[in-house]
Steps between C-alpha positions, in 0.01 A plus 500: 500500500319323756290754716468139730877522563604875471380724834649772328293555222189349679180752461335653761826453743703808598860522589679551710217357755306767732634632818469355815388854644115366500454197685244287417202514770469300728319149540229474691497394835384145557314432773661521854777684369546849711496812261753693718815403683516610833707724625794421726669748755750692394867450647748761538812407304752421712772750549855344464724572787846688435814266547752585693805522328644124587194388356443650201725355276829382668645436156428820395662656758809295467495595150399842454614640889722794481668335844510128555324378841801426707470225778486451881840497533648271852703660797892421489596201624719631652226705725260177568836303623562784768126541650557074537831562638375749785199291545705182600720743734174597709368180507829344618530806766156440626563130537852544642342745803234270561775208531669734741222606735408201512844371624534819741138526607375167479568324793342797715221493297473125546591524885205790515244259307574202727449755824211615402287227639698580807467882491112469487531374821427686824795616672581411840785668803868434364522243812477155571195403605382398839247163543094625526401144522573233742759262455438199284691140659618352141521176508439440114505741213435460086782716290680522172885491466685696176880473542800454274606193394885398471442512095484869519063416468226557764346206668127529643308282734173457705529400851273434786705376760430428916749691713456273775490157358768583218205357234572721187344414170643713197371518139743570215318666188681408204446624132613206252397183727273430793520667846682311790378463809717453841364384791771536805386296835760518788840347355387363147313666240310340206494649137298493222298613151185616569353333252596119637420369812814330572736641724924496527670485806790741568645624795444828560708718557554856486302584207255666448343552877802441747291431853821599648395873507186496625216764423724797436710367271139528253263697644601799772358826647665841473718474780655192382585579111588847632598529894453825690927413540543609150315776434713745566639376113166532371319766331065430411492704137188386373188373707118487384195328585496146217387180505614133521220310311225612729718549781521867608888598521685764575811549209834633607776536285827485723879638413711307714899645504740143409743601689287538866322183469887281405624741833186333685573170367847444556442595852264209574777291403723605774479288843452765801813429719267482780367174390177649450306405149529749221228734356297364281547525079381864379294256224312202508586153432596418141605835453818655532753780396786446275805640594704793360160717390660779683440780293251345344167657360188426755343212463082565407312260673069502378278347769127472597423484858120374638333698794633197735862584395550222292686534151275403261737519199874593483780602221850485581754619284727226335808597743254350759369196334261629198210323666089668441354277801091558480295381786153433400346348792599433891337279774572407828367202474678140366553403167514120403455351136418204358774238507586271221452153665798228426367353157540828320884583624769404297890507542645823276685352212672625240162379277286651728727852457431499120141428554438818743762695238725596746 
């Protein structure tokens, strides 16, 4: 046989081959090469952490769990349906007893909020008041006008008028259109927008400033919106120390009995057989009683009264008119205002109606 071919029989060549319990040494280091590794700090082996049971092996303990895990379970429906029930119930009871003390106590509280600008005020004697200043001669005045319309509304207008001379010019704010203006002179009276200088004739009539009833009709002192005659039907509840703009007043708030003041009335209307004239009306002009209020409730009458007596704002219940009459400004002195001359005056026609929107 070939010894070229056959390892078996090859001389010099043991078998099996020599263990691998001796390595061979080791090559030589070539140049650069370091002879040791170094050595590296040593790390503690990190100590697993327990699991709890959920996480050690969930299927396990599905599997291999004496008891199964049993879930959350839900309240009755039943239950959950009640606590919404009773829940409704409150809130329905809270909301009904606010409804009703707001029904039962509401207006108080509203009257009480609306008084409170009138409670801050310093009180004053339960009386009416007696004039500190001297008496003012007024010829002219500047006021406001709020009454009720015959459309169940409230109409409001600015006047300065001339007692003397009848001259009355009156401004009527409007909310959807342009103000009018009314200028009355003697026995005619011109109208217009404010916003176009041409005027309308008209005559003039009784509205708004009838010249007829002078001064007192508009503007009046104590004595004349409530006579010392009457008194005895009147009662001061309320009076304190206010204001009228920047006019220092004197508030009284006055119950007056209905039945007293239509006793006083109808009495002026009775010709003394002695031919001698009859007393004078309990109220002033434009302002009268309506008859059967006996047994009425008294009538509350609000007014502001100056140091010179005069009343610089009034409220009169609606059995007497409705009217809120504020006087900002008095003078004794003559009012005249600028006239429209000829070329701006035109005849009131049924055009010129539709054009000032009345």
């Amino acid at each position: 046989m070939d010894n070229t071919t056959d390892t078996m029989t090859r001389p010099g060549t043991g078998f099996p081959p020599p263990a691998f319990d001796s390595a061979p040494p080791p090559p030589p280091p070539w140049p650069g090469q370091i002879s040791q590794a170094p050595s590296l700090p040593t790390v503690a082996a990190a100590v697993p952490r327990p699991a709890s049971a959920p996480e050690a092996n969930p299927f396990a303990t599905a599997m291999f769990s004496s008891q199964p895990s049993t879930p959350p379970q839900k309240p009755p429906r039943q239950r959950s349906g009640l606590r919404r029930t009773i829940s409704w119930l409150l809130l329905l009871g809270v909301i009904g007893g606010l409804a009703y003390g707001g029904i039962v106590y509401g207006p108080e509280l509203i009257d009480k909020f609306n008084g409170s600008e009138d409670a801050a005020e310093p009180s004053a004697p339960l009386a009416f008041p007696q004039p500190t200043a001297a008496p003012v001669a007024v010829r002219s005045a500047t006021f406001t006008v709020s009454e009720p319309d015959p459309f169940g509304g409230t109409q409001d207008y600015e006047v300065t008028a001339d007692f003397e001379s009848g001259i009355a010019q009156v401004v009527i704010p409007r909310t959807e259109t342009v103000d009018l203006e009314i200028l009355s002179v003697w026995d005619q009276a011109f109208i217009r927008r404010i916003d176009d200088p041409t005027w309308y004739s008209l005559p003039r009539g009784d509205f708004p400033i009838d010249s007829s009833l002078g001064r007192s009709r508009w503007v009046r002192t104590i004595d004349e919106l409530i006579p010392p005659g009457i008194r005895q039907y009147t009662t001061v509840t309320e009076a304190s120390e206010s204001e009228v703009g920047t006019e220092p007043t004197r508030r009284l708030m006055v119950s007056a009995e209905a039945a007293g003041l239509l006793q006083a009335q109808n009495a002026t209307q009775v010709v003394p057989a002695d031919g001698s004239a009859p007393p004078a009306p309990p109220l002033p002009p434009g302002m009268t009683v309506p008859p059967g209020l006996v047994g009425a409730e008294p009538l509350e009458i609000e007014i502001w009264v100056d140091d010179a007596g005069i009343v610089r704002k009034s409220v009169v219940p609606d059995v007497l008119g409705g009217e809120t009459i504020v006087v900002t400004s008095v003078s004794s002195d003559a009012w005249e205002p600028t006239f429209p001359t000829p070329d701006l005056v035109l005849p009131l026609t049924a055009q010129a109606l539709f054009h000032l929107g009345i």
